[in-house]
C-alpha positions as protocol buffer text, in pm:
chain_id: "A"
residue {
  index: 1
  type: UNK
  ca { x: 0 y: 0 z: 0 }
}
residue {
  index: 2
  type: UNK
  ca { x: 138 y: 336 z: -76 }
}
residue {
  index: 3
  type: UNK
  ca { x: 25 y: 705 z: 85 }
}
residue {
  index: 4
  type: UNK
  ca { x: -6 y: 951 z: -220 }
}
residue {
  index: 5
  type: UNK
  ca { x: 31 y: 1273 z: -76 }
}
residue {
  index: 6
  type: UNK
  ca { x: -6 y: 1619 z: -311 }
}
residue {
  index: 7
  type: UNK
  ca { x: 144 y: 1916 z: -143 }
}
residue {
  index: 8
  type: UNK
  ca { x: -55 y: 2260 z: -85 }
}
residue {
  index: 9
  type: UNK
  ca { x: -291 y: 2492 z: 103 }
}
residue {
  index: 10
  type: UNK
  ca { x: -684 y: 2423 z: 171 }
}
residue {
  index: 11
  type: UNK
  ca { x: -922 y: 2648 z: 17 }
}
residue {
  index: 12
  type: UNK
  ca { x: -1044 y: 2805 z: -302 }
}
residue {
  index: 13
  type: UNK
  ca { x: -804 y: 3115 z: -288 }
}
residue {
  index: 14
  type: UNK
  ca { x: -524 y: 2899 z: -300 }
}
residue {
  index: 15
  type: UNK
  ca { x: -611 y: 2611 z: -494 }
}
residue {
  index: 16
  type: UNK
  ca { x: -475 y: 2698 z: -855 }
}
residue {
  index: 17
  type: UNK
  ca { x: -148 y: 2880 z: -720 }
}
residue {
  index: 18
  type: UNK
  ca { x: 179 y: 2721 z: -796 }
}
residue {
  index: 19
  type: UNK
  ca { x: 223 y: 2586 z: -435 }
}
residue {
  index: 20
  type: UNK
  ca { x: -72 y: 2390 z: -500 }
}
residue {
  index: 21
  type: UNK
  ca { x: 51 y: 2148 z: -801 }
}
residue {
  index: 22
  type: UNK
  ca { x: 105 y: 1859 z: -587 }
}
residue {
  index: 23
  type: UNK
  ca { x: -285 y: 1870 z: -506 }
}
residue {
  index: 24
  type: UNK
  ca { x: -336 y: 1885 z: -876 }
}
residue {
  index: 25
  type: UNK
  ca { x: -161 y: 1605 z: -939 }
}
residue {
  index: 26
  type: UNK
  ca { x: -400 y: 1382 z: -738 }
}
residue {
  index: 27
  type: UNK
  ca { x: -676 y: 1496 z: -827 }
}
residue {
  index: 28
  type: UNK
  ca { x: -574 y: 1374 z: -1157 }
}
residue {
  index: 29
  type: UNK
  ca { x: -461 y: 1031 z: -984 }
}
residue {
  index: 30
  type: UNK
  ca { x: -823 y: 1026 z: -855 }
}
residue {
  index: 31
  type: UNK
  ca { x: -985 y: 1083 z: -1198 }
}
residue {
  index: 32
  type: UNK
  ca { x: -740 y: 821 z: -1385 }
}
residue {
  index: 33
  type: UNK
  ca { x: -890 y: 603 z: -1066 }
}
residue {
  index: 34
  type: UNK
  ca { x: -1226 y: 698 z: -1067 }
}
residue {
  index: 35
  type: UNK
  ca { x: -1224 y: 773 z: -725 }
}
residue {
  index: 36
  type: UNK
  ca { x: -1355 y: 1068 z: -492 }
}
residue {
  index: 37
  type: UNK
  ca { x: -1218 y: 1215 z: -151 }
}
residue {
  index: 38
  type: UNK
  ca { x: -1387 y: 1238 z: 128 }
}
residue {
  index: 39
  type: UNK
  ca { x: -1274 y: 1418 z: 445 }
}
residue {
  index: 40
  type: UNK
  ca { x: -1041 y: 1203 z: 688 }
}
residue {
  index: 41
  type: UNK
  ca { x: -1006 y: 1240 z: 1025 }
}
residue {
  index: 42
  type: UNK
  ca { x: -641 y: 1313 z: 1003 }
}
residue {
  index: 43
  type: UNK
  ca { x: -734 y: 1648 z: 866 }
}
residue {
  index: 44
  type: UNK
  ca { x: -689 y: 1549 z: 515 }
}
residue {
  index: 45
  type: UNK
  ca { x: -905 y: 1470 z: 189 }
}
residue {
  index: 46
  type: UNK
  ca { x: -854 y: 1119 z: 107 }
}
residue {
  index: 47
  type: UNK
  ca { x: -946 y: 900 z: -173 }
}
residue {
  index: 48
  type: UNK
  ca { x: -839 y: 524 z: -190 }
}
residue {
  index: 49
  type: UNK
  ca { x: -813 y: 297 z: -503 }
}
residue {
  index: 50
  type: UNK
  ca { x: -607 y: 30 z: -682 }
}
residue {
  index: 51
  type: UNK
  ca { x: -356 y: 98 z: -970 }
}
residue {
  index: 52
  type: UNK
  ca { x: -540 y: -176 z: -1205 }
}
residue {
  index: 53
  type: UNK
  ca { x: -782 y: -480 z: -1145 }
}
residue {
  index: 54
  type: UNK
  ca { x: -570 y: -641 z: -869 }
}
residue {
  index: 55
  type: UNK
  ca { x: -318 y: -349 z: -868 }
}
residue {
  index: 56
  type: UNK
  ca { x: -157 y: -157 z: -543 }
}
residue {
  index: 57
  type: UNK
  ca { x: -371 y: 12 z: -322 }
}
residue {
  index: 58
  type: UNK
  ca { x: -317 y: 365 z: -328 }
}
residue {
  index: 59
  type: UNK
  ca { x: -437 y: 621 z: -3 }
}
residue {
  index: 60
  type: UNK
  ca { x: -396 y: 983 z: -249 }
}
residue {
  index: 61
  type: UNK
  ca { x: -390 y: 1273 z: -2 }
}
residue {
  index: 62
  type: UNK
  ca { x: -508 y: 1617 z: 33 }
}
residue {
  index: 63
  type: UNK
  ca { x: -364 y: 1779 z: 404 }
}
residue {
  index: 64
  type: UNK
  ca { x: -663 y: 2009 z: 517 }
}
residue {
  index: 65
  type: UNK
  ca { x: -355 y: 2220 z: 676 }
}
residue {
  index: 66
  type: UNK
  ca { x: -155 y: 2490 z: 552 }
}
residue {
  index: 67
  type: UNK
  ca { x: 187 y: 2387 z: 393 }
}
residue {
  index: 68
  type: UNK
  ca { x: 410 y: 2505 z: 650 }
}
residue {
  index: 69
  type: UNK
  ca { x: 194 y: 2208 z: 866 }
}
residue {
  index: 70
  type: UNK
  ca { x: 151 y: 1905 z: 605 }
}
residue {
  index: 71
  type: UNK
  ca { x: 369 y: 1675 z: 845 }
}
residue {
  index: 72
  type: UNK
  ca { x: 93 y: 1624 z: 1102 }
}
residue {
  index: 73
  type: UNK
  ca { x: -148 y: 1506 z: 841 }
}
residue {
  index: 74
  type: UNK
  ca { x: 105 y: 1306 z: 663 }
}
residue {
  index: 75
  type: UNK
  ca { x: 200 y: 1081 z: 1004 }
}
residue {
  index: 76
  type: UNK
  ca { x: -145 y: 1067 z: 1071 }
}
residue {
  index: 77
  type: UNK
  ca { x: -239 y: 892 z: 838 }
}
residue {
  index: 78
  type: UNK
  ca { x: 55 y: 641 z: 714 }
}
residue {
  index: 79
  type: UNK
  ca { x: 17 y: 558 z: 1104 }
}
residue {
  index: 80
  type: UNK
  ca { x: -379 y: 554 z: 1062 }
}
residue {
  index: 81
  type: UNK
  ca { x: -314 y: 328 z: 733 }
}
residue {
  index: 82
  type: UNK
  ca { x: 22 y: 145 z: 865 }
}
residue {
  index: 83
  type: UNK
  ca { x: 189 y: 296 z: 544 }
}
residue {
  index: 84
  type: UNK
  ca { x: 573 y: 276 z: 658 }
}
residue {
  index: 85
  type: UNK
  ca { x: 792 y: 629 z: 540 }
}
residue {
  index: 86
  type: UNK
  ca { x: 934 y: 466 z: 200 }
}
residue {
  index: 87
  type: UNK
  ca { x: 604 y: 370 z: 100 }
}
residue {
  index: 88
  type: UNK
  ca { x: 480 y: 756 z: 130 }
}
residue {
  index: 89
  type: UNK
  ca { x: 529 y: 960 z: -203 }
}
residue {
  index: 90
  type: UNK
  ca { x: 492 y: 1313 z: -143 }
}
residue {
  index: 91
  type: UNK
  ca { x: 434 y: 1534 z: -446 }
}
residue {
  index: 92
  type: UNK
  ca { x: 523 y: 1880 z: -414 }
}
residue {
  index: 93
  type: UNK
  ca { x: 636 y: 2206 z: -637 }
}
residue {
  index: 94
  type: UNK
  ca { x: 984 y: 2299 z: -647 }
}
residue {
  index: 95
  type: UNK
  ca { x: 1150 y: 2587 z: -772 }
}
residue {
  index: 96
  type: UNK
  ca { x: 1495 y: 2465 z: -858 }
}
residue {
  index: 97
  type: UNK
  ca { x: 1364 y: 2243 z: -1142 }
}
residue {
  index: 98
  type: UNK
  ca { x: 1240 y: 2406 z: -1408 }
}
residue {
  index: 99
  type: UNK
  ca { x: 910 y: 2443 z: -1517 }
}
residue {
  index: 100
  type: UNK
  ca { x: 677 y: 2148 z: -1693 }
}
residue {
  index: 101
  type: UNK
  ca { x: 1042 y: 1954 z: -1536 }
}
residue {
  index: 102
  type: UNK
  ca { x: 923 y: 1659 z: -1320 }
}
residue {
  index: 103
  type: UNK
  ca { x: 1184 y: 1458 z: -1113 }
}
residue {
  index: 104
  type: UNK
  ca { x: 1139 y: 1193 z: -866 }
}
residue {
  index: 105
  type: UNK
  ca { x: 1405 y: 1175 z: -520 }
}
residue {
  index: 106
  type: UNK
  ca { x: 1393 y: 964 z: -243 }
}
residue {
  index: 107
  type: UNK
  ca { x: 1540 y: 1122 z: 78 }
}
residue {
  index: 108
  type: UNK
  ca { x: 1763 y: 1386 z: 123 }
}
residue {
  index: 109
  type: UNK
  ca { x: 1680 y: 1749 z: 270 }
}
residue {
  index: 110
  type: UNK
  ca { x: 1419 y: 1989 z: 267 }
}
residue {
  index: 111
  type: UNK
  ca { x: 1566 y: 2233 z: 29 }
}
residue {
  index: 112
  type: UNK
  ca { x: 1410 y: 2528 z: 251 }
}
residue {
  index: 113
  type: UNK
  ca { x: 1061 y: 2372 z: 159 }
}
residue {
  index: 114
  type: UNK
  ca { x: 847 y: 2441 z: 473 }
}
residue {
  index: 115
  type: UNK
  ca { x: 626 y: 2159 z: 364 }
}
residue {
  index: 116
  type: UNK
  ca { x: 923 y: 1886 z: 333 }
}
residue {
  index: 117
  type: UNK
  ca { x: 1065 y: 2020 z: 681 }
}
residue {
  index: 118
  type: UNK
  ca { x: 756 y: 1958 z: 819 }
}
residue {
  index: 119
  type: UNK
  ca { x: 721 y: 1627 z: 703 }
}
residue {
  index: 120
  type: UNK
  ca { x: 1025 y: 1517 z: 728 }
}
residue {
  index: 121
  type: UNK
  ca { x: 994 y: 1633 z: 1134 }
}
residue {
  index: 122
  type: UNK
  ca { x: 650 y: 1427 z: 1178 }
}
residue {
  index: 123
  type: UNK
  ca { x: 807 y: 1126 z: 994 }
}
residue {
  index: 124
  type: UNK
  ca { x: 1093 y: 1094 z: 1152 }
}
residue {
  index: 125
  type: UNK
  ca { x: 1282 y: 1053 z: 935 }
}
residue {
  index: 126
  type: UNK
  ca { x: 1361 y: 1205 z: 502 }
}
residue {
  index: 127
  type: UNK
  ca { x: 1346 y: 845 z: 349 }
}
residue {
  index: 128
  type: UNK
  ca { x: 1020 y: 935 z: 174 }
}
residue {
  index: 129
  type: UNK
  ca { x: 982 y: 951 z: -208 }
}
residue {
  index: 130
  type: UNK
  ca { x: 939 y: 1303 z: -395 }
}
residue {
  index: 131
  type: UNK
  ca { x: 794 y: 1376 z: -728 }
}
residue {
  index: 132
  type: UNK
  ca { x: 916 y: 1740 z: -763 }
}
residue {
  index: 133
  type: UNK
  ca { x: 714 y: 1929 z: -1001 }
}
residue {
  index: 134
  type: UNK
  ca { x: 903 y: 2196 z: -1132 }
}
residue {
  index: 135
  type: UNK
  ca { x: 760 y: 2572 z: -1133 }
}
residue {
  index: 136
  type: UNK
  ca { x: 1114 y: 2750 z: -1175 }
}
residue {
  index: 137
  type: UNK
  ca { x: 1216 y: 3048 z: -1013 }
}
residue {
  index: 138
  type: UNK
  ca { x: 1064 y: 3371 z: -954 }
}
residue {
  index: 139
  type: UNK
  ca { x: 1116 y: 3655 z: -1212 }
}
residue {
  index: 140
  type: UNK
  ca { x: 1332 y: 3924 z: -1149 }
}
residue {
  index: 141
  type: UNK
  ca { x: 1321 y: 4010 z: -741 }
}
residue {
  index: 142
  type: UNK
  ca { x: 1002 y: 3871 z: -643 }
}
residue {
  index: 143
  type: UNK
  ca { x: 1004 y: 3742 z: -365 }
}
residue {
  index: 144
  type: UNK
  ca { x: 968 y: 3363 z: -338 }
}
residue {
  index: 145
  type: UNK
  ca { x: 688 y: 3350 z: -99 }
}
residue {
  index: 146
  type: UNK
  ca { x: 453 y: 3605 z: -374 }
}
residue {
  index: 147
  type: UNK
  ca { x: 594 y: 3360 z: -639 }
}
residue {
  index: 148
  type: UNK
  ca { x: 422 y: 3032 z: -542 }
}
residue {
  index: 149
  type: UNK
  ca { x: 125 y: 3200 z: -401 }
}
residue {
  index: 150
  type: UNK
  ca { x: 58 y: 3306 z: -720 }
}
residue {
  index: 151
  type: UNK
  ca { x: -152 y: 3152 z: -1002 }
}
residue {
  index: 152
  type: UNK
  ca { x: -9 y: 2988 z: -1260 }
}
residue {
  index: 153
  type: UNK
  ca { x: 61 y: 3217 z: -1582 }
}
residue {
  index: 154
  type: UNK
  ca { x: -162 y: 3254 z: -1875 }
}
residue {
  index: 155
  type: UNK
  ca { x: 139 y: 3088 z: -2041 }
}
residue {
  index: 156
  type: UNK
  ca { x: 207 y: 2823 z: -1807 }
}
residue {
  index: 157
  type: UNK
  ca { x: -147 y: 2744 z: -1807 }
}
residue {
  index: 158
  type: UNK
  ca { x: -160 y: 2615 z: -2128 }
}
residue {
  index: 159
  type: UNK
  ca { x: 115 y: 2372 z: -2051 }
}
residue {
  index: 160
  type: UNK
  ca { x: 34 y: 2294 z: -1686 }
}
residue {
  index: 161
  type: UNK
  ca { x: -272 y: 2005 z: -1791 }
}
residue {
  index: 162
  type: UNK
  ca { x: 62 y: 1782 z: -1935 }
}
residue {
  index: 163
  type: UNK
  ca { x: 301 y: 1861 z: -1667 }
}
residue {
  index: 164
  type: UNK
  ca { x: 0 y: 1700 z: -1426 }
}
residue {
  index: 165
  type: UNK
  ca { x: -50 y: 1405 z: -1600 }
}
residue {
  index: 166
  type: UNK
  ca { x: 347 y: 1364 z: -1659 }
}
residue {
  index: 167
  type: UNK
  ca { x: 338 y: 1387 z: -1286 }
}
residue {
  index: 168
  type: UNK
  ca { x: 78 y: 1133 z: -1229 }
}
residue {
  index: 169
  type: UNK
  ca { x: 234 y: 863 z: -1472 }
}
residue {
  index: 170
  type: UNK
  ca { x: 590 y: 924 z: -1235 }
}
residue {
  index: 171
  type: UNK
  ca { x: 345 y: 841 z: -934 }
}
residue {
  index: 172
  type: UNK
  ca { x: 200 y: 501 z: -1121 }
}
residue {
  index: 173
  type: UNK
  ca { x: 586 y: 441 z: -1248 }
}
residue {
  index: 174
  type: UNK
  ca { x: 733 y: 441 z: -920 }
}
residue {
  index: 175
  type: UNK
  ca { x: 447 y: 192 z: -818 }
}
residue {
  index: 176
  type: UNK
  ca { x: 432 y: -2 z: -1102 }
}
residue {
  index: 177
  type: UNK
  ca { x: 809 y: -8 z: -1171 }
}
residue {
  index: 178
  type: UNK
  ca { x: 970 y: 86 z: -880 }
}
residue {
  index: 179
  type: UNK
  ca { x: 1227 y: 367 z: -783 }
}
residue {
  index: 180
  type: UNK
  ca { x: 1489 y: 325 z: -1026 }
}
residue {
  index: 181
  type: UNK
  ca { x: 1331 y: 243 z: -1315 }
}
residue {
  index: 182
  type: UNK
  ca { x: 1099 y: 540 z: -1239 }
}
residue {
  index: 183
  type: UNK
  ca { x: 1394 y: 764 z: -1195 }
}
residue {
  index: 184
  type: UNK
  ca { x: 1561 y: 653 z: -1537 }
}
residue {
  index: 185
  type: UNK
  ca { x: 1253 y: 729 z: -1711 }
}
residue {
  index: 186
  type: UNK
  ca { x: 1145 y: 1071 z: -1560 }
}
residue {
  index: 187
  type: UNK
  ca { x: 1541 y: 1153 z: -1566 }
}
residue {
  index: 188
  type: UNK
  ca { x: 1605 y: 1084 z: -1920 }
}
């Protein structure tokens, strides 16, 4: 069984920003299988389904709680589920990929993520996998925090739809395939 967790803030101001991708990404895990979330006790949206007839179970995520607080949520429920940490994928954006870039990491720091610190402090432990979606860096001097608060571009728009789904076949590769042979594909 693996906890799918997508990265963001709760509500309907925040929900198309660019801190918000990992939440896009499953919701487009739910759609591909044709599941719904319902709210979880954990403080989190949760939806569970199989990759396939007789597939992996999947637990996809949605913390209720701002970024800055997504670890609570996340131990919560791989306790609540008895997901162990390498089992828990954790999709989130990241600025020093570029954008419509998707990469997958397992371990390793926070990168002065709040989100990933956070995590990584209710875990336990950093041996968790990471689908970094890329939304490159702000322009000019804008300040990071405006920067991922913000809604995607008019631009970036038209290509966000493929980065998702890119981002969603990583999540069924590292299932399906496993780590390596998920990284060698997303990497190449």
């Amino acid at each position: 069984m693996f906890l799918v967790v997508g990265l963001g803030n709760p509500g309907p101001d925040y929900a198309f920003n660019r801190h918000n991708v990992g939440q896009m990404v499953t919701d487009v895990l739910a759609s591909r299988l044709g599941v719904k979330f319902s709210k979880h006790k954990a403080n989190a949206m949760v939806a569970e389904g199989r990759l396939g007839i007789g597939g992996e179970k999947l637990v996809l995520a949605k913390p209720l709680s701002f970024m800055n607080t997504s670890g609570g949520p996340v131990a919560n429920l791989a306790k609540f589920y008895g997901i162990e940490p390498a089992n828990v994928i954790v999709i989130h954006d990241e600025l020093d990929i570029p954008a419509e870039d998707v990469r997958i990491k397992f371990g390793g720091g926070h990168a002065g993520h709040n989100g990933l610190r956070d995590i990584i402090s209710a875990l336990g432990t950093n041996d968790y996998v990471r689908v970094r979606v890329g939304i490159g860096r702000p322009p000019g001097s804008m300040e990071t925090a405006d920067f991922v608060l913000k809604n995607f571009s008019s631009t970036e728009k038209k290509e966000l739809p493929t980065t998702l789904e890119i981002a969603g076949d990583a999540v069924e590769a590292i299932i399906k395939d496993g780590l390596p042979a998920a990284q060698q594909r997303f990497h190449s």
